[in-house]
C-alpha positions as CSV (number, residue, x, y, z in Angstrom):
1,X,-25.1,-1.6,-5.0
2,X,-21.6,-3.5,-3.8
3,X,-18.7,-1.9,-3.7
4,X,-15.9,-2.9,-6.4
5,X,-13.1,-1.2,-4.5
6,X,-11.7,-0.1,-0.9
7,X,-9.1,2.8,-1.0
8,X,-6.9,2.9,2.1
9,X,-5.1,6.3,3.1
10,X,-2.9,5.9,5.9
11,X,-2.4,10.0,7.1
12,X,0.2,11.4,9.7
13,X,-0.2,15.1,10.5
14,X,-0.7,16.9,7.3
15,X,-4.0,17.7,6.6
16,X,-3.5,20.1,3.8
17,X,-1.7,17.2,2.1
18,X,-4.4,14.9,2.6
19,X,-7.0,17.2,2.2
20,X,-5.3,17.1,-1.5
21,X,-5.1,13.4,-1.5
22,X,-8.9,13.2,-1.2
23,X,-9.6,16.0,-3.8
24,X,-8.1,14.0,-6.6
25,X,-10.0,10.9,-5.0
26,X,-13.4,13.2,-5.9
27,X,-12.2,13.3,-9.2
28,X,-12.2,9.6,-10.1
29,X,-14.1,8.4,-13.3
30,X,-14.5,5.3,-11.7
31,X,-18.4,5.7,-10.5
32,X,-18.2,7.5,-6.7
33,X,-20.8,4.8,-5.3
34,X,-18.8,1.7,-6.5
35,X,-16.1,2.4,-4.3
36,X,-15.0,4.0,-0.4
37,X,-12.0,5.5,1.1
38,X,-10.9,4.7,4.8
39,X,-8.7,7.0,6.2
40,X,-6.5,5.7,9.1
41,X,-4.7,8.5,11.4
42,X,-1.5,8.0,12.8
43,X,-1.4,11.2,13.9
44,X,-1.1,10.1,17.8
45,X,-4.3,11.5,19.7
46,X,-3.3,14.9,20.5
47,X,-3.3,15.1,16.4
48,X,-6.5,13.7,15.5
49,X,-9.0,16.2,15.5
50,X,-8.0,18.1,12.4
51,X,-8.2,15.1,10.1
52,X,-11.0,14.2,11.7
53,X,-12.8,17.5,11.3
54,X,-11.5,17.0,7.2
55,X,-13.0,13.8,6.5
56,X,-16.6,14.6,7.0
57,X,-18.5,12.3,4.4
58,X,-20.5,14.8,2.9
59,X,-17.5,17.0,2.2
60,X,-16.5,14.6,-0.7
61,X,-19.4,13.0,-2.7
62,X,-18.3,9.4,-1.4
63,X,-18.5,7.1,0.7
64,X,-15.6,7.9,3.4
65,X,-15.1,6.6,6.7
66,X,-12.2,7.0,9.5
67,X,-9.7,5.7,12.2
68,X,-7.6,5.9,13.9
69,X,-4.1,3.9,15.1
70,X,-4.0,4.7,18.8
71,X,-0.9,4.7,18.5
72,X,1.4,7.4,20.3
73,X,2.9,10.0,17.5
74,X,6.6,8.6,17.8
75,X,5.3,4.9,16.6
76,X,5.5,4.9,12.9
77,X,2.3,3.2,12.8
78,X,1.5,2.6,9.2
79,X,1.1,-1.1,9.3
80,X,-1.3,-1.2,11.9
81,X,-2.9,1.4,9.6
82,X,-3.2,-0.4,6.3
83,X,-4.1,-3.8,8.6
84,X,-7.5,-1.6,10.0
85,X,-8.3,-0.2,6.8
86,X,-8.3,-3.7,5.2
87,X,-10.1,-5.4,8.2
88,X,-12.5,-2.7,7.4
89,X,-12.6,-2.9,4.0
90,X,-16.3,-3.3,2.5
91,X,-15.1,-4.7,-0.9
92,X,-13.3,-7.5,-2.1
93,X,-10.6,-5.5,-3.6
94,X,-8.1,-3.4,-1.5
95,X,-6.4,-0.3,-3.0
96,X,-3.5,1.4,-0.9
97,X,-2.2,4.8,-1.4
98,X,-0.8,7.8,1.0
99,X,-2.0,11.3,1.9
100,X,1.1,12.1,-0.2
101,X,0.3,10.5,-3.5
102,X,-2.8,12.2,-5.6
103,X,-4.3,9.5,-8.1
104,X,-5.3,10.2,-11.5
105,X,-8.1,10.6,-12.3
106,X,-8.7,7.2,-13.9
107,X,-6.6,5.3,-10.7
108,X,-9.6,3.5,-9.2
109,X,-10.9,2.5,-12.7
110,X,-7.4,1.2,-13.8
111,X,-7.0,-0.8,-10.4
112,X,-10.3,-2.4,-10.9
113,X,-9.9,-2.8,-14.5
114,X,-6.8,-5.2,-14.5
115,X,-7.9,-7.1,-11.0
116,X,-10.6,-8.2,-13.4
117,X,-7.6,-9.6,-15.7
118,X,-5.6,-11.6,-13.6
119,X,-6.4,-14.0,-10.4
120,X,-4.2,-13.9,-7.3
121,X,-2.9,-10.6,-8.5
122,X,-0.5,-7.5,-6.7
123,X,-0.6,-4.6,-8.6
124,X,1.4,-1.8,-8.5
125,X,1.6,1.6,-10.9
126,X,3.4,4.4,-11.6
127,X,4.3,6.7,-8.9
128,X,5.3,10.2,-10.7
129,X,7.3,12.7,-9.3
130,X,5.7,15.2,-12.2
131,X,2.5,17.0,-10.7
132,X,1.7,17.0,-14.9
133,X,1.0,13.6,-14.6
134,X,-2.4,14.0,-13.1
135,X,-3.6,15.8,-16.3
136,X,-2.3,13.3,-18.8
137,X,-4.5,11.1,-20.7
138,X,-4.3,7.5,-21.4
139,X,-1.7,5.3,-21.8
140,X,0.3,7.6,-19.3
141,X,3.8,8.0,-20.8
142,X,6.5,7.4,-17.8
143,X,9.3,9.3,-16.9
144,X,10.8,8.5,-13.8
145,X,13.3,6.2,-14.8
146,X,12.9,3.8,-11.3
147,X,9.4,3.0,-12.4
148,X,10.4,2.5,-16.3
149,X,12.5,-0.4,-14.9
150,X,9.5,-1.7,-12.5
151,X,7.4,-1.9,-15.8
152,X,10.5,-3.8,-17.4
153,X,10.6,-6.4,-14.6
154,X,7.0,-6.9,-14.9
155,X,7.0,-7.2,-18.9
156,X,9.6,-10.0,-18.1
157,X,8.1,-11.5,-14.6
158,X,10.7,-11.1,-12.6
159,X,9.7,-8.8,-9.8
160,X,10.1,-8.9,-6.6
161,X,9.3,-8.3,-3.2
162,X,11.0,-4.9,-3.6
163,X,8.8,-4.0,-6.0
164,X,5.6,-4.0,-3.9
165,X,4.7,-0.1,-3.2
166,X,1.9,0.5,-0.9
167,X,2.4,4.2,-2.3
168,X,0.3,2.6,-4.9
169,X,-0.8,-0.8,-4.9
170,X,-4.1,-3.0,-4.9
171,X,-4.7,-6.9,-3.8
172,X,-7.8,-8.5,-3.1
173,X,-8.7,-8.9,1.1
174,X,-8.6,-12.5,0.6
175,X,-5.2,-12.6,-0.7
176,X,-4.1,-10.2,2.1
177,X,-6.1,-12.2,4.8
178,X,-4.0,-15.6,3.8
179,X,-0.8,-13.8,4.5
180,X,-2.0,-12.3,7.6
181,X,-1.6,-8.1,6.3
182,X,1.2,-6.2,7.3
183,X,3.4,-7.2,9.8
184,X,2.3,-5.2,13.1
185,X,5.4,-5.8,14.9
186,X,7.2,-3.7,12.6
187,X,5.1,-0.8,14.1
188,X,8.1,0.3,16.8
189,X,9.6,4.2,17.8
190,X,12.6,5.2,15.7
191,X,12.2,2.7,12.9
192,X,11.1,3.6,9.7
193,X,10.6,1.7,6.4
194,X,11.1,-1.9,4.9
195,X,6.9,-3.0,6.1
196,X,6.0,-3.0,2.1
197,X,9.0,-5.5,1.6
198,X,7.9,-8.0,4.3
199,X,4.4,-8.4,3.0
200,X,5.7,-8.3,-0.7
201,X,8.1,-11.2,0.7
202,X,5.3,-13.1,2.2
203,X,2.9,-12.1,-1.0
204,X,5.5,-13.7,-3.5
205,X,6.0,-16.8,-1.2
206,X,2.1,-17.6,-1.5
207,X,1.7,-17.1,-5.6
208,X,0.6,-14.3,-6.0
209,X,0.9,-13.1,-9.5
210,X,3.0,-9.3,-8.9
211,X,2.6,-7.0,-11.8
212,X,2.9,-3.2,-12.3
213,X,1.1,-0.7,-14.7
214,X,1.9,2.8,-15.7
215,X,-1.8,4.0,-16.3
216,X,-2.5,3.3,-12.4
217,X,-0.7,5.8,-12.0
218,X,-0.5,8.7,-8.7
219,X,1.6,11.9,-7.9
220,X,4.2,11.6,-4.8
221,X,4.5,14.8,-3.4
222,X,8.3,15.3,-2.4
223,X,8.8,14.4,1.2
224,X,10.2,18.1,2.9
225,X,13.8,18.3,3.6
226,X,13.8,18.0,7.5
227,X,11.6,14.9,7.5
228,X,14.3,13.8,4.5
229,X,17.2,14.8,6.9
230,X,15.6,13.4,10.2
231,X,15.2,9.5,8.6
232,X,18.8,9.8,8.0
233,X,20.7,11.3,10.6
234,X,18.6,9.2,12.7
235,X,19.1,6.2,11.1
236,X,15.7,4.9,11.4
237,X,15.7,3.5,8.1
238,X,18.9,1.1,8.6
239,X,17.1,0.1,12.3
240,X,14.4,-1.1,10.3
241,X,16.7,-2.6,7.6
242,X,18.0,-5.0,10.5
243,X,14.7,-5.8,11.6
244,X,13.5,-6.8,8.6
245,X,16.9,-9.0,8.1
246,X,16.1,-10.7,10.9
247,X,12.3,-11.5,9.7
248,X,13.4,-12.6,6.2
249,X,15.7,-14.8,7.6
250,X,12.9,-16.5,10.1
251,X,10.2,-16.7,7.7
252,X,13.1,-18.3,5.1
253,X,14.0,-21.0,7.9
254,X,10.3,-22.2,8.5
255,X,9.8,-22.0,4.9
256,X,12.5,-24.6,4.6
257,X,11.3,-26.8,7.7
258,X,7.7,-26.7,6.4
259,X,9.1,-28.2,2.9
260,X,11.0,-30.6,4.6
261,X,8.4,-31.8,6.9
262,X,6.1,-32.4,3.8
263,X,8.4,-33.5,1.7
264,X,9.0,-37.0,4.1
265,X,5.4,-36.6,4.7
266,X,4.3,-37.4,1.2
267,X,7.7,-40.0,1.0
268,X,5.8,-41.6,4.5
269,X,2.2,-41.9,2.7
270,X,3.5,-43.7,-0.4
271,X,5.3,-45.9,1.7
């Protein structure tokens, strides 16, 4: 039977965590042979072996498969990552989370439900900080107030390419293919953050419809205070601010060429 669905979990050494991640994936209502997980470890390769070890197929009812970045443990790898897990996606229909976010139950199913909706779609759900969410019935009922006003951009259709969380976000391989995935060279030592951005930036620019849902909805487990305290002081998170400045403002420039070369284009074949 095809597969409706591809989950992608990028992991980074914490199997217990994504030992988690997978248990709520187990728990799906969505129908286990309809859909796969691909687990990509950016663990660096003295890492590997214990998420390895943990994603033995048979350990989880469904189909799983994994791989690895290659990349060394400093790299913060995750969109070479989410570009192998797409490449290697079986289905037509790509669904990204982390080893830190546990779905609902009915996470697969909603993703799959409202692709069937809407063409040229990028979806995006809830991401709870309440573990209670992953016991709640349908509609889910948000309370984290940053995702209320998501859901208020979407109602009105004004989101943006902020608002694309790979945390918890679907689009079909063909969509991601045209924009070329994430952007690899945003994959560099002491740089951390903004990769969801720059494809939601390229995403928009190719009209694609973005929309958000509370009822695909996942858990984010809170990220431990010395990782917290690490991005900071270490201001990996600004580094990566300036590098995806300086990508926005490329892409924006040969946007504007490309319209202006086909502007006189058209002008030349009505002449």
């Amino acid at each position: 039977m095809p597969l409706d669905a591809s989950v992608v979990v990028p992991t980074f050494c914490r199997p217990p965590i994504l030992a988690e991640c997978l248990g709520w994936l187990s728990r799906q209502t969505f129908p286990r042979d309809r859909f796969e997980v691909l687990v990509v470890d950016d663990s660096g390769p003295e890492n590997y072996a214990p998420n390895r070890e943990l994603c033995e197929p048979s350990r989880w009812g469904f189909a799983l498969r994994y791989f690895t970045t290659g990349l060394p443990v400093d790299v913060y790898g995750v969109t070479v990552a989410r570009n192998i897990g797409m490449r290697e996606a079986a289905s037509p229909l790509v669904l990204y989370t982390d080893d830190d976010c546990y779905p609902h139950p009915a996470w697969v199913a909603e993703h799959v439900r409202l692709h069937g909706e809407v063409d040229r779609l990028a979806l995006t759900g809830y991401r709870a900080d309440d573990p209670a969410v992953l016991e709640s019935p349908l509609p889910i009922r948000m309370t984290r107030q940053k995702c209320i006003e998501e859901w208020e951009r979407s109602q009105r259709g004004e989101m943006g390419a902020g608002d694309f969380k790979t945390g918890n976000a679907s689009v079909k391989k063909a969509h991601l293919l045209e924009v070329g995935g994430f952007n690899e060279s945003m994959a560099k030592a002491g740089e951390y953050g903004y990769t969801d951005r720059e494809l939601g930036m390229r995403l928009l620019a190719n009209r694609m419809t973005f929309r958000f849902h509370p009822d695909a909805a996942v858990y984010v487990v809170p990220p431990d205070e010395a990782t917290s305290r690490a991005r900071k002081e270490g201001g990996s998170q600004e580094r990566a601010r300036q590098r995806f400045r300086q990508i926005e403002r490329e892409f924006r420039r040969k946007r504007i060429f490309a319209r202006v070369l086909e502007f006189f284009g058209w002008k030349g074949g009505k002449a």
